[in-house]
N, C-alpha and C positions, 0 to 999 in steps of 0.2 A: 255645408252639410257634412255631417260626420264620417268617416270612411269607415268601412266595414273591415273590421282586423280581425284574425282569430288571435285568440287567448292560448293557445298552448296545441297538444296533441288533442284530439275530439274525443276525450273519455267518454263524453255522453253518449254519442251515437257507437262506439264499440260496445258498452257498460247494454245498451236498447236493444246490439243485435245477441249478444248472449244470454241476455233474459230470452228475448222471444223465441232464439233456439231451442232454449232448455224446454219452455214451455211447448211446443209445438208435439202436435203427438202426442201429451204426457198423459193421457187419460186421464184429464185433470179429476182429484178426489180433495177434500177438507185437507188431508193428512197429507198428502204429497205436496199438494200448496207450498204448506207450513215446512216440508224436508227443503224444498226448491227454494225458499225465501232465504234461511237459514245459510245454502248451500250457497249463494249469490247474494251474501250483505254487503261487499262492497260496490258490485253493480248495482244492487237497489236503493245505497246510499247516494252513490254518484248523483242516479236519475232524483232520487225524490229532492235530494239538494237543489239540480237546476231546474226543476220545475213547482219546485214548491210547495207539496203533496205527501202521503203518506204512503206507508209501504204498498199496499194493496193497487192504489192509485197505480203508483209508479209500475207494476210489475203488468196490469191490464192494460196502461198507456204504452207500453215497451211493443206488447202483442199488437196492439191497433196503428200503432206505429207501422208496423212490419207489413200487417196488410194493409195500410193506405199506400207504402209503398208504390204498388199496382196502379192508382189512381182512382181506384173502385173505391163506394163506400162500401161499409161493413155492415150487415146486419147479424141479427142474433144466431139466424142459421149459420151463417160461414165462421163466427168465433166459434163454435160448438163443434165447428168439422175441424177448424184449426187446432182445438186443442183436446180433438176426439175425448169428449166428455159428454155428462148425462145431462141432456137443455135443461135439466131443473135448476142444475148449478149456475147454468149461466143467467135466467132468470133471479136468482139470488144475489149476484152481482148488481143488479141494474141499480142499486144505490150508490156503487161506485162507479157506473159508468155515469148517471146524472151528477155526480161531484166534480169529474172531468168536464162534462158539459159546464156547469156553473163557471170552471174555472176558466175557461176557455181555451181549454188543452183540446178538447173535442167538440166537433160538430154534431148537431142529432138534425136530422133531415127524417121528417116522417112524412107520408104520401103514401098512394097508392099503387100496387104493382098486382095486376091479373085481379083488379077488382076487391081486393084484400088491404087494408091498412099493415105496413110495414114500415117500420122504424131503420133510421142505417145510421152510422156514424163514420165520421172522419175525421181526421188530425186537421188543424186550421192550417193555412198558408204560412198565418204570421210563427206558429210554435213550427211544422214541418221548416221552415224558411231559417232559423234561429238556433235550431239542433244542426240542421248542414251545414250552416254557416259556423258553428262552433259560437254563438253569439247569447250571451246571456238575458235571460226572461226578467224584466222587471216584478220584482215583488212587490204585490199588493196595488199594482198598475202605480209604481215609481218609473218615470222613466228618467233616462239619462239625460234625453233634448226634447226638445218638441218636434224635432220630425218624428219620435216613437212613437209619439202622440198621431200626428195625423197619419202614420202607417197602420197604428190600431185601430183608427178610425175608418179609413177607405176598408182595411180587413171586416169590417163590421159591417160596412155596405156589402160589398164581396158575398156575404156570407148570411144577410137578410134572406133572402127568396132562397136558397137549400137548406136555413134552418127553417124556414118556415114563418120566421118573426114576425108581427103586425109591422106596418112603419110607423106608426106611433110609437111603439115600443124603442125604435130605431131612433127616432128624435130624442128621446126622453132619455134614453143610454149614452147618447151622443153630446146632448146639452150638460149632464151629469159630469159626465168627464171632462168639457170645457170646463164649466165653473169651480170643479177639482184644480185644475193644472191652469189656471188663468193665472192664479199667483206667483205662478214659478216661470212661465216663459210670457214674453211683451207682445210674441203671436199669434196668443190663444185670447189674451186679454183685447187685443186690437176686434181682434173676431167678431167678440160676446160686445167691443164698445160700441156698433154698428146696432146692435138691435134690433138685426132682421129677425123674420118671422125663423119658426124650425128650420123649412125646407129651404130655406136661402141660405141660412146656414150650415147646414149640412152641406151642399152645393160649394158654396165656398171653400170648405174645408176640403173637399175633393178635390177643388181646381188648386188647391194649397198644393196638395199632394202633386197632382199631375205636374206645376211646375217644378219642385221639387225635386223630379225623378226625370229628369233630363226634357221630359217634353210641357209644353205648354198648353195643349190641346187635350180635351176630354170628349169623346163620344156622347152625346146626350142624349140617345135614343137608349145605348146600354146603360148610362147611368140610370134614367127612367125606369129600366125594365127592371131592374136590380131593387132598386127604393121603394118601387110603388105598389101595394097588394093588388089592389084592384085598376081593372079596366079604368070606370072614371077616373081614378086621382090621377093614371097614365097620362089623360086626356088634357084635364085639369091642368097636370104639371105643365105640360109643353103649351097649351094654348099661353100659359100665364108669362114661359119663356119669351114663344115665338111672335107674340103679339106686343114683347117691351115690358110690359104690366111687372116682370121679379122687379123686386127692392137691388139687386145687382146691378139690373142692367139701366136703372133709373138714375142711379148714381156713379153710373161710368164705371163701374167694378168689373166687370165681365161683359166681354161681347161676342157676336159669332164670328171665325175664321171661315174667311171664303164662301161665305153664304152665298148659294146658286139659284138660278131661278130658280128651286123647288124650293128652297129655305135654308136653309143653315141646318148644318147636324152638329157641328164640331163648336165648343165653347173655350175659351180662353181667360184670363186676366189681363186686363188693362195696362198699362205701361202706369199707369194710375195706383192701382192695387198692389203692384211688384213692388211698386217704391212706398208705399205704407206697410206693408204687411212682412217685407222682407229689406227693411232699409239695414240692419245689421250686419245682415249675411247675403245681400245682395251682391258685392264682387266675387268673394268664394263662390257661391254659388253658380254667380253665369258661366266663370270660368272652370267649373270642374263639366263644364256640360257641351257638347259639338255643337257647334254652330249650324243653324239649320236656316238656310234662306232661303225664299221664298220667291219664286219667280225669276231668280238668277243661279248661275251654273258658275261655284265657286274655285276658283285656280289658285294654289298656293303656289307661291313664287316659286319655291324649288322644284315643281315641276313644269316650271316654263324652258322650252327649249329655246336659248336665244338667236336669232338670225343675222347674219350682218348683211346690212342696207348698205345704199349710195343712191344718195339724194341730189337733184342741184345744191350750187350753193347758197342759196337764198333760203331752201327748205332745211338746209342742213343748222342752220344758226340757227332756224328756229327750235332744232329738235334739241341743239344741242340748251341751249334757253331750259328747256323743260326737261332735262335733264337735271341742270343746276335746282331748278324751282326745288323740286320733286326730293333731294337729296336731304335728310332728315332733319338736318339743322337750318338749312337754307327753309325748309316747310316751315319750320316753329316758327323763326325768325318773322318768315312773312305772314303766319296766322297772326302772330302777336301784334304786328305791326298796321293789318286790315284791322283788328278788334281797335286800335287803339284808337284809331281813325274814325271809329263807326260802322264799316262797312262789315257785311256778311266774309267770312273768315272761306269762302269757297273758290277754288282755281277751275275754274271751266275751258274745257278745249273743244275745239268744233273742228276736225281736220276732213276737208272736203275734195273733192274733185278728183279725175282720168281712175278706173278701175285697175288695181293692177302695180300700184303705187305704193303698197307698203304700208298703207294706213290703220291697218289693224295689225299688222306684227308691232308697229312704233308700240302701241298701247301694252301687247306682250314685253315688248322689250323695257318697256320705262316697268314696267312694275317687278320684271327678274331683276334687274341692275339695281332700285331702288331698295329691294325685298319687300314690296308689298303686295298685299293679297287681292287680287282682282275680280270682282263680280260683275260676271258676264250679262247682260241682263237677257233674257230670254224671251224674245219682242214675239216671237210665236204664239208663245205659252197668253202672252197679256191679251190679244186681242182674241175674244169670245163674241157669241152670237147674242146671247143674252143683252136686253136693256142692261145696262149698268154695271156690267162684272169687269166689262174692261178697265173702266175709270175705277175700280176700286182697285185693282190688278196693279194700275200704276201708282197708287197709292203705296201700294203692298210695297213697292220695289223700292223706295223712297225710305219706306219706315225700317223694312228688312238692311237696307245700307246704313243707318243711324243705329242698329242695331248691332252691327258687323263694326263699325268706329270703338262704341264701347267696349266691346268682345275683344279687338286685336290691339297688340301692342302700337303698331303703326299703322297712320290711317291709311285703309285701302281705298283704293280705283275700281269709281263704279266705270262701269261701260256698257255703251250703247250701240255698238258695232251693225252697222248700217241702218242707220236712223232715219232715213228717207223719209216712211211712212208717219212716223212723228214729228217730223219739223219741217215737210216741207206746207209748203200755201195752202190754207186753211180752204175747204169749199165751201160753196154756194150751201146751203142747206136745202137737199130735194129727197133727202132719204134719211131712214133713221141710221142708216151706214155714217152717210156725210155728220151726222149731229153726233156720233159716237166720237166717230173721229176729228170733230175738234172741241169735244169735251175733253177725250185724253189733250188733246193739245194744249188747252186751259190749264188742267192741271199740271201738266208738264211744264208748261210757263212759270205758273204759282212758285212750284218747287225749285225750280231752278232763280226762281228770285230769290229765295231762304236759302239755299241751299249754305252749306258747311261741308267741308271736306275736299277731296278730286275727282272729278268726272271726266271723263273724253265721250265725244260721240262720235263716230266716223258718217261717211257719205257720199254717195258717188257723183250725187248733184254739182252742178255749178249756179247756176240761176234762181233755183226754183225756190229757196231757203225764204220760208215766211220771217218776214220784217220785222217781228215781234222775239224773235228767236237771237237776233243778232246782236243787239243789247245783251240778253241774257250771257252768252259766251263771250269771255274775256280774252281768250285765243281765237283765231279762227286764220287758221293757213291753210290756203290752197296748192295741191300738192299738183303739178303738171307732172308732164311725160317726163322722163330722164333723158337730156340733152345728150349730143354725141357724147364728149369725153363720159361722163355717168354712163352711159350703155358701156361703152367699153372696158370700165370697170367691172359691172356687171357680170359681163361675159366673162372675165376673167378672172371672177370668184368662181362663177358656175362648172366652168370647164377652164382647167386647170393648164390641159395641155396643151389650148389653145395658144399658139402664140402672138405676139402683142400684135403682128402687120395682119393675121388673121380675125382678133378682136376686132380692128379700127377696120376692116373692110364691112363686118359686119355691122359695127354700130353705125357708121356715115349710109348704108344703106337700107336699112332695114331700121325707122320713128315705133319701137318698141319698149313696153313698161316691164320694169324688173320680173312682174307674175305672167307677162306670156314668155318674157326668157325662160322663167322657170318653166313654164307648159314644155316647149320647144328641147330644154336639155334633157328633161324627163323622159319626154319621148324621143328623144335621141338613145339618149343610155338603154332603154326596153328595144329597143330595134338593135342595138347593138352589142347586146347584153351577151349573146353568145361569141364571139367575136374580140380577139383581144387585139382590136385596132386604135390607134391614135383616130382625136378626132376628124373628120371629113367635111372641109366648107362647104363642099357643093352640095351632101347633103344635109347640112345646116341651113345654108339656102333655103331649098325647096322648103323645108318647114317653118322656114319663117314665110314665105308665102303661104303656106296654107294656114297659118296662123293669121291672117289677115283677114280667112274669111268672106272674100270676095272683096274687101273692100279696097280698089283698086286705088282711090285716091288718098291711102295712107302709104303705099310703097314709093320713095323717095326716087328707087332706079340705083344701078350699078354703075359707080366713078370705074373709068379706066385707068 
């Protein structure tokens, strides 16, 4: 998509505020007009230049300008106060204010106010948007790309229901212009090759826009409102949406995002449609736009704080294993190598067991050290009360990570961080709860059969891991307690001042995992925080007993 750049210093918008100044007050007369035009031919030159228009034009666009400023439209009363003149005058004008209307330099919104028909006008978005931008107005509707095209387009929906327009008017304007500009860009022509009716096309060309402008999602209760004169076609429109019946949604072109039990509001384009309609400019484009994912909480590497661990040594070869995997050229090597072979191109990790173990910093630490981007997956967020939203949810998270591959330079790390509820043993089906939960489970399965790319799940389980799940994960280490020497390393990252016969007293007495050490020194340091004492075994002691939590048959006992 084209970047917006200004052209130079904004003569136009300086060239708009000194006409409107001059004019302001001027007790506008025929005669003083003509003194004022004269006195200001290089600013009336500027403006009628970049908009296209003649003198007259340009110098009442300057003034309407100034009051849409406000965000008010203008009626005939307030030009008449603005430029303390006699309302006949202004009524004399109204040939050139309908010439601005035509052009599309102004808006006419007529309605009712206190029971009275009242006409008002305003500067459009797309001309107001173009002049602050310093950005020049296509002459004679030339535009530069075919995004000007679907900006002028969605500007025309925008701007149906405050002008007032029929939407047949709105189709017929809209189709006009496609088969004008079909010849010049392969987007416009792709569009009109479909052959939908008006309002699918209209539609389409909206969801053009909306992907285009960083999001992929359009309101479709606002578009509606905007498009549709009347009550029934309101009606009309969405029954034909919500029911399947558009030519869009028939042919895979557009579907709903997130549809809730009450029905979907929000419409999209198909992964379908993106790669027909924007196969050209399809990598510029996703990459000038943030990434937005869906159902996960995304971590870029450089804000990962890394930890240092200590593992036994049986867990530590493994990590260090997946360390090497994970390292950018060792990954290519081995995608290339699974492709060549036949098998799905995806590294699966399931690291299980004792709480407290370090199993979710590993998944932090492998994606800072490797620099990949890690999406967290948001196992709250997926499970819903609704029939059905959950399993679509997991869908989501699935499509959103395939989404995130293409988008980053290096493939990121989906994660699952305590997965319990997802992959432990399927039940018995005695509720619609139980039938929820192993339809995600199903789907879960499915995806991780196809799967591409790196996953980690973590889990606190040992036993409970449905059978079906174990095949699917190509790693799967179980992570136990940290053995005496490991504790005493432990100890002697966390608390520095310990020294080494005080480390080993604690670790040979005290079967604790690296995150109750961390509980224990935590609250060591806050009880001691006033206090500039070297550390105290005995009461390091007592809180490794109270970290036990009553459970007296985890305390080993004190060697003498």
């Amino acid at each position: 998509m084209k970047n917006i750049q200004n052209i130079g210093p904004n003569l136009v918008l300086k060239s708009i505020e000194k006409i409107s100044l001059t004019f302001k007050d001027s007790e506008l007369t025929d005669q003083n007009k003509h003194k004022n035009l004269n006195a200001l031919h290089e600013e009336i030159t500027i403006v009628k230049d970049f908009l296209h228009c003649n003198d007259d034009e340009a110098w009442l666009f300057s003034v309407m300008f100034a009051m849409s400023i406000s965000g008010k439209d203008t009626d005939l009363d307030s030009l008449t106060q603005y430029l303390s003149c006699n309302p006949f005058l202004i009524v004399s004008l109204s040939p050139v204010l309908e010439s601005l209307v035509s052009k599309r330099l102004l808006i006419k919104n007529t309605g009712y106010d206190m029971k009275v028909i009242a006409t008002r006008f305003h500067v459009s978005n797309y001309i107001f948007n173009a002049i602050s931008l310093n950005k020049p107005i296509p002459k004679n509707d030339h535009f530069e790309d075919v995004y000007e095209v679907i900006e002028r387009i969605n500007e025309m929906i925008c701007e149906r229901e405050k002008n007032n327009v029929p939407t047949e008017e709105l189709f017929t304007e809209t189709l006009d212009l496609l088969k004008r500009e079909s010849k010049n860009f392969a987007l416009v022509k792709s569009i009109l090759d479909f052959n939908f009716y008006e309002d699918d096309t209209l539609l389409l060309v909206h969801l053009c826009h909306a992907f285009a402008n960083d999001s992929n999602e359009a309101d479709i209760e606002r578009y509606i409102y905007y498009v549709y004169d009347s009550m029934g076609s309101k009606i009309r429109a969405k029954k034909n949406l919500f029911s399947g019946q558009s030519q869009l949604i028939e042919q895979e072109l557009v579907c709903f995002v997130d549809d809730s039990f009450y029905g979907g509001k929000e419409l999209a384009l198909t992964d379908k449609a993106i790669d027909i309609l924007f196969a050209e400019d399809l990598g510029a484009l996703e990459k000038s736009k943030p990434f937005n994912p869906k159902h996960c909480i995304f971590i870029a590497p450089d804000k990962i704080k890394p930890v240092d661990l200590f593992f036994n040594e049986e867990e530590q070869q493994q990590i260090e294993l997946f360390y090497n995997l994970l390292e950018e050229n060792n990954f290519k090597k081995t995608i290339q190598k699974f492709e060549n072979m036949g098998y799905t191109s995806g590294l699966t990790f399931l690291l299980y067991g004792d709480p407290g173990t370090g199993k979710t910093q590993i998944a932090y630490n492998l994606a800072k050290l490797t620099k990949r981007p890690l999406l967290l997956v948001d196992i709250a967020s997926i499970r819903d009360k609704y029939v059905g939203e959950s399993e679509k949810r997991i869908k989501q998270v699935f499509k959103t990570y395939k989404q995130a591959k293409d988008y980053y330079d290096k493939c990121p790390i989906l994660f699952f961080n305590e997965s319990d509820a997802l992959i432990s043993k399927r039940y018995e089906v005695s509720s619609s709860v139980d039938q929820m939960n192993n339809s995600m489970q199903n789907i879960l399965l499915q995806e991780l059969e196809d799967f591409e790319g790196i996953l980690i799940a973590t889990s606190n389980m040992n036993m409970n891991l449905d059978s079906a799940f174990e095949r699917r994960f190509l790693y799967k280490v179980k992570f136990n307690k940290p053995d005496t020497k490991t504790r005493q390393l432990i100890w002697r990252s966390k608390l520095g001042d310990l020294s080494p016969k005080e480390a080993q007293i604690l670790a040979q007495n005290f079967v604790l995992t690296g995150g109750q050490i961390d509980n224990i020194v935590r609250k060591y340091t806050l009880e001691n925080i006033l206090n500039d004492v070297s550390p105290n075994l005995e009461a390091l002691k007592e809180l490794c007993k109270a970290e036990y939590f009553g459970k007296r048959e985890l305390k080993i006992g004190f060697k003498k």
